[in-house]
Structure formats: structure tokens, C-alpha cells
C-alpha positions as CSV (number, residue, x, y, z in Angstrom):
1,X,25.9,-10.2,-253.1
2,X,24.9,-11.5,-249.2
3,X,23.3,-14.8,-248.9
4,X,19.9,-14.5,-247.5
5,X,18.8,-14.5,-244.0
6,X,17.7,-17.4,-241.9
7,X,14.5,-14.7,-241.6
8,X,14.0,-14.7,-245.1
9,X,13.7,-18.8,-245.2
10,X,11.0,-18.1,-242.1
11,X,7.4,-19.5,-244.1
12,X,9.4,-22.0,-245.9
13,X,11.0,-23.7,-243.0
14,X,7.3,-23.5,-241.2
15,X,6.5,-25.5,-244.0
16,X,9.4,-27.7,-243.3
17,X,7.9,-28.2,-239.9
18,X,4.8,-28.7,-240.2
19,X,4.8,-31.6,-243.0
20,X,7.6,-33.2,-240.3
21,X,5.0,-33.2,-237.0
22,X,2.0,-34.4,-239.4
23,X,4.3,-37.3,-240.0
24,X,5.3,-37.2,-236.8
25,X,1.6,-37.4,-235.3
26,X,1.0,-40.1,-237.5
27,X,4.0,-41.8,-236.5
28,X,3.2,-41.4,-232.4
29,X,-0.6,-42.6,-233.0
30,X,0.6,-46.2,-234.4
31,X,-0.5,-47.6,-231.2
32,X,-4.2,-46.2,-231.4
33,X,-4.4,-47.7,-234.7
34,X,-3.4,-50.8,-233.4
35,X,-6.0,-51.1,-230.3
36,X,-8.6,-49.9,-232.5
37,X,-7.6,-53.0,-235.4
38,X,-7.8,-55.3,-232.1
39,X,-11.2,-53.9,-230.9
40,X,-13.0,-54.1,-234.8
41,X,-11.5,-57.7,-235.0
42,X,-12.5,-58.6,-231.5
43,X,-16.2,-57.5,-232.5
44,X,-16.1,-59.5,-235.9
45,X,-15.7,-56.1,-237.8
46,X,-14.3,-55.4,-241.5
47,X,-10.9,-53.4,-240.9
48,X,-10.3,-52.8,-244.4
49,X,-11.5,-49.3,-244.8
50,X,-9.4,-48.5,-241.6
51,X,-6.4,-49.8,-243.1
52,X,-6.7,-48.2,-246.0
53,X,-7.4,-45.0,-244.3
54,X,-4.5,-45.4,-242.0
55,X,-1.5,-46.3,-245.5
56,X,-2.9,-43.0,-247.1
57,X,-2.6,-40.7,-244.4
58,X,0.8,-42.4,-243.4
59,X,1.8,-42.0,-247.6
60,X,0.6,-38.7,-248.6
61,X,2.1,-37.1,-245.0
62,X,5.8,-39.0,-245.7
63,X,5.3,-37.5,-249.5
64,X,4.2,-34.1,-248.5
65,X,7.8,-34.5,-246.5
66,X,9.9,-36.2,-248.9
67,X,9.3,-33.5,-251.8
68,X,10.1,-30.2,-249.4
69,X,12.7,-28.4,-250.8
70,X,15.5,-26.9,-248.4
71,X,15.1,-23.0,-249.2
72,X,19.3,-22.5,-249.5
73,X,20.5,-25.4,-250.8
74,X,17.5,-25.7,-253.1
75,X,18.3,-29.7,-252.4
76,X,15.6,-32.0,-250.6
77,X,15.2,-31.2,-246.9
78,X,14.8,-34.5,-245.2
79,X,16.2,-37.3,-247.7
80,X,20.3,-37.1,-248.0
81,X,19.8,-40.3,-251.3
82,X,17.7,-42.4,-251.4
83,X,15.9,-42.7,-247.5
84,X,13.6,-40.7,-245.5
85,X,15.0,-39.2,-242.7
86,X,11.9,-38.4,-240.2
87,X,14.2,-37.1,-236.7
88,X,16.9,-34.8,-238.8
89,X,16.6,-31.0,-237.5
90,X,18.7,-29.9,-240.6
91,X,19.0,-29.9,-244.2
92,X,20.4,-33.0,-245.1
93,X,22.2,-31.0,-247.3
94,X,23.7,-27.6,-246.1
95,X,22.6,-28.2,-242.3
96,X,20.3,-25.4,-242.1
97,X,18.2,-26.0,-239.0
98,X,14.1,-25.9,-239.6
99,X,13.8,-24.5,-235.9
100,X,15.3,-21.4,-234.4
């Protein structure tokens, strides 16, 4: 019996992907979220709900990577023990590549 394809991995590693760059965009737009905290204080503004907005999206996006399962290996993708690696390209695991 052959060991699948790369191919065959295709939608799951698009998956793989994708959840990476939402984190990713998150991640890059920090300093937005920062000028817009210093322009709602500046005006005398609550920034509560912005906070609050901001730790979800930042949680469920590094959940919705965390939990992605590498399609060979069956292990998760992005975290080797106990830690979140955002910039791996591979499985933590076997080294399969998410991009091709």
C-alpha cells in the first residue's frame, strides 16, 4: 500500500493555510489596533468593547490554528508540545509543507 499524495492532502492543507494568514492578518494589523486605542483615548472614548473585540478575534483565529490536524501524520500542524508556532511552513511533525 502507497502513502497518499501531496494532491490528495490539497483542501486539507488550504485549510492549513488559511487559518495561518487569518492569524497572520491579525498578527500584521496590531499596529492599527493600537492608533485606533490612542485615538478613542485621545477623544475621552470607552475602549473596552474594542479590546474585547480585538482578544476574541486574536483567540478564536490562534484556536482555529492550534487544533488543525496535519493530514499524514494525523499529529497537530503548527504546535510540536506545548507552543504555538505561527511562521513554521511544515508539520511540526513529519515536515510536510502546507504550500507547494
Amino acid at each position: 500500500m502507497t502513502a497518499p499524495s501531496e494532491d490528495a492532502f490539497s483542501d486539507v492543507l488550504r485549510k492549513i493555510r488559511t487559518s495561518r494568514n487569518r492569524l497572520m492578518v491579525c498578527f500584521l494589523t496590531f499596529p492599527v489596533y493600537v492608533y485606533a486605542v490612542g485615538r478613542l483615548v485621545g477623544q475621552g472614548q470607552d475602549i473596552t468593547w474594542l479590546m474585547l473585540a480585538y482578544m476574541a478575534l486574536y483567540a478564536g483565529f490562534g484556536i482555529n490554528m492550534s487544533v488543525r490536524r496535519c493530514p499524514r501524520c494525523h499529529e497537530q500542524f503548527f504546535v510540536k508540545k506545548y507552543f504555538l508556532n505561527p511562521f513554521r511552513r511544515t508539520c511540526a511533525h513529519c515536515g510536510l509543507p502546507y504550500t507547494q
